[in-house]
C-alpha positions in Angstrom: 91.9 -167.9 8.0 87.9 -167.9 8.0 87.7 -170.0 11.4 84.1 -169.2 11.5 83.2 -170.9 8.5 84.8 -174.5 10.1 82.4 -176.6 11.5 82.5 -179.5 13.7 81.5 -181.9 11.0 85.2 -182.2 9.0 83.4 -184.1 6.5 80.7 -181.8 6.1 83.4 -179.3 5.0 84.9 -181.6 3.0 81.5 -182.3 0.9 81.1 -178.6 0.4 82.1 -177.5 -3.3 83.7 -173.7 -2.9 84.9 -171.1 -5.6 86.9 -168.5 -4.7 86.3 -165.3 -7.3 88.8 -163.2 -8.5 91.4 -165.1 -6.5 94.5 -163.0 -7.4 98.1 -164.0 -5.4 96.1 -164.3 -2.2 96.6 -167.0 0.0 92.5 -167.5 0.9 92.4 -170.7 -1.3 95.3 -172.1 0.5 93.6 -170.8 4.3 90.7 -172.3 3.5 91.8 -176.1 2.0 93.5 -175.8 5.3 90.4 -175.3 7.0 89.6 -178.7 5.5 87.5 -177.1 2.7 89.1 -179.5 0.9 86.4 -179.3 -3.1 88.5 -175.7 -4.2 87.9 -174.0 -7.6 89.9 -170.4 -7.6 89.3 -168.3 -10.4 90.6 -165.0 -11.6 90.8 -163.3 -14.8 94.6 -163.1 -15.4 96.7 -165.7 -16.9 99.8 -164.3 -15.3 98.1 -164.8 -12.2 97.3 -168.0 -12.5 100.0 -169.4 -14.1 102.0 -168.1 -10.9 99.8 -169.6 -8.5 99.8 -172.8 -10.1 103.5 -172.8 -10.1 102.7 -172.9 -6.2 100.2 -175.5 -6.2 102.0 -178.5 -7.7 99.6 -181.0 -6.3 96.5 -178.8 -7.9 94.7 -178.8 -4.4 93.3 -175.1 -5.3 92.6 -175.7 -8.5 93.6 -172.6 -10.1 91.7 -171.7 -13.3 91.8 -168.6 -15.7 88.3 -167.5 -16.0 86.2 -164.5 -16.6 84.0 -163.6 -13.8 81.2 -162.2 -15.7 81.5 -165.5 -18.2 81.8 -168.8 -15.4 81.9 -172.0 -17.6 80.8 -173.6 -14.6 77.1 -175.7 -15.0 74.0 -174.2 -12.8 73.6 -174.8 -9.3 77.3 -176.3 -9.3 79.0 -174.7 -6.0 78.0 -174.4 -2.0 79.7 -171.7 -1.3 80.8 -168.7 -3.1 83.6 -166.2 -1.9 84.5 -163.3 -3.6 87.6 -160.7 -1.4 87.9 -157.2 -3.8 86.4 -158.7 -7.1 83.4 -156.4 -7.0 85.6 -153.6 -5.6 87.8 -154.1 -8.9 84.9 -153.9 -11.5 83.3 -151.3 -10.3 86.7 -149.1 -10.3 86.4 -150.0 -14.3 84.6 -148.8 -17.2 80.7 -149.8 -17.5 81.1 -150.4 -13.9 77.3 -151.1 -13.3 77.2 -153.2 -16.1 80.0 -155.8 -15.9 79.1 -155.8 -11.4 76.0 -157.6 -12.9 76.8 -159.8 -15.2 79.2 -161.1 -12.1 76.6 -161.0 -9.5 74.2 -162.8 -11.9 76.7 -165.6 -12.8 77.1 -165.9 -9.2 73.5 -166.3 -8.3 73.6 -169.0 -11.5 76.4 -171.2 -10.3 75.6 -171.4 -6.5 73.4 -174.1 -5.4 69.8 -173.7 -3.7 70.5 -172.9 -0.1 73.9 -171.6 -0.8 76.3 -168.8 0.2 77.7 -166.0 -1.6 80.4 -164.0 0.2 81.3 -160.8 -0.6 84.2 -158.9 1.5 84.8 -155.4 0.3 85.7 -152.1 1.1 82.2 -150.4 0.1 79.4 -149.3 2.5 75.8 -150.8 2.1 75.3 -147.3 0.5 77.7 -148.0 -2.2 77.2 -151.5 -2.4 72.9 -153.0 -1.4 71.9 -151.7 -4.5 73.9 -153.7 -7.0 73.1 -157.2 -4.5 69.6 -156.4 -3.3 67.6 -156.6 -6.6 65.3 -158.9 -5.4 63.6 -159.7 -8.9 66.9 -160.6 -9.7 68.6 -162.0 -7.4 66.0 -163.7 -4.9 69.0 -164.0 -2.4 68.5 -163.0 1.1 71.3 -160.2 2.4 73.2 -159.5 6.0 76.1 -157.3 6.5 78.7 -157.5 9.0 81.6 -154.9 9.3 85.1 -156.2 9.1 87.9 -154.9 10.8 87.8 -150.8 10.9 87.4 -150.6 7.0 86.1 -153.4 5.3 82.3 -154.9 5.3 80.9 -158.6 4.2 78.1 -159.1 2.5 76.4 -162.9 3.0 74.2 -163.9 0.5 71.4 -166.6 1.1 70.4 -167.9 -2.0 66.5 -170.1 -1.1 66.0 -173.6 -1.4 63.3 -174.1 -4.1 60.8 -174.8 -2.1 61.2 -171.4 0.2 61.4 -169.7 -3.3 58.2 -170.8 -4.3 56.9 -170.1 -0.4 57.8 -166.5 -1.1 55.8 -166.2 -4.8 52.6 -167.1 -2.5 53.4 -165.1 0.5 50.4 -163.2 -0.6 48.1 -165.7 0.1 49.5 -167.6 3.0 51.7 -165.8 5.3 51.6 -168.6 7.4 52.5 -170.9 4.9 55.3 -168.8 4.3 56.8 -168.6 7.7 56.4 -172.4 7.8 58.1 -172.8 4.4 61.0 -170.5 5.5 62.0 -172.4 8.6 61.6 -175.6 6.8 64.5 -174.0 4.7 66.2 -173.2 7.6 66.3 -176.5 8.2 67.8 -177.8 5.3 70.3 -175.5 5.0 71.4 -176.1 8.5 74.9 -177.5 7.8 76.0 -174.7 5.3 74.8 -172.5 8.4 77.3 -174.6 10.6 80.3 -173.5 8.1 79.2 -169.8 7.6 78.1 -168.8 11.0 81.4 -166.7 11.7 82.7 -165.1 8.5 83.9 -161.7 9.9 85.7 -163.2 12.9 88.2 -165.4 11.2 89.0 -163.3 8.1 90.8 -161.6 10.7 93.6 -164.2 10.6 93.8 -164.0 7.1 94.5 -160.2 7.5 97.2 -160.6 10.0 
């Protein structure tokens, strides 16, 4: 799966620290070790679950953990890449739907690093879905959408460097300074860029 996340640079994938959300029996966390995405923390909220899959995992390379979404007892700024496949969907099937789809998109935004990426593949439209992830105030994560396959969409978030987020709190009084600040972030996020370029087109092997 997820060929357009590899990147030339093996190493480069090696160094990036990923955590699969709401990981359930699905064989993403194995795709993308494979992928050479080899620093893996899969989460998901059922014991049964994850007991299963670690029966699967003798050698712990996917490091399955049982874990509450909405409560990560992972430090700030701690992953490079987030990836969540039907988590969201889930909650917001649930009772205080609103509520519990931000506490997760907040402990998201908490535990990915500055200049990181937050993946969200689901089966909601941007109608249904941009306004639980673009709360700007909130969030401060920049948002694209790509369509998946004939039902399902991805949302990529873009979480600013520190220095691009303190570029945008001045905007007002530079614009310049802001355009200058936001390719410098460009920049430095360039080799996350490398293994996130392509998201849509290689979850198709992982629907196959």
């Amino acid at each position: 799966m997820m060929a357009e996340l590899k990147t030339p640079d093996v190493e480069a994938r090696r160094a990036l620290k990923v955590l699969v959300v709401g990981c359930g029996n699905s064989p993403m966390s194995k795709h993308m070790y494979e992928d050479g995405f080899e620093d893996m923390t899969s989460i998901d909220y059922s014991d049964v679950v994850i007991e299963k899959m670690r029966q699967t995992d003798p050698d712990n390379k996917y490091n399955f953990m049982s874990m509450d979404v909405r409560k990560l007892k992972f430090p700030d700024a701690h992953f490079d890449l987030i990836v969540d496949k039907g988590t969201l969907d889930a909650i917001l099937c649930g009772s205080d739907s609103s509520r519990n789809a931000g506490m997760m998109l907040a402990e998201c935004k908490r535990v990915l690093k500055p200049g990181g990426f937050f993946f969200v593949i689901t089966y909601g439209v941007p109608e249904s879905r941009l306004n639980y992830l673009k709360q700007p105030q909130r969030y401060q994560w920049t948002i694209s959408h790509t369509i998946v396959g004939k039902t399902r969409h991805m949302y990529t978030m873009l979480l600013p460097t520190s220095s691009s987020s303190s570029s945008s709190a001045s905007s007002s009084s530079s614009e310049s300074k802001t355009n200058g600040n936001s390719s410098s972030s460009s920049s430095s996020s360039s080799k996350k860029n490398k293994s996130s370029t392509q998201l849509s087109a290689g979850k198709k092997r992982h629907d196959k």
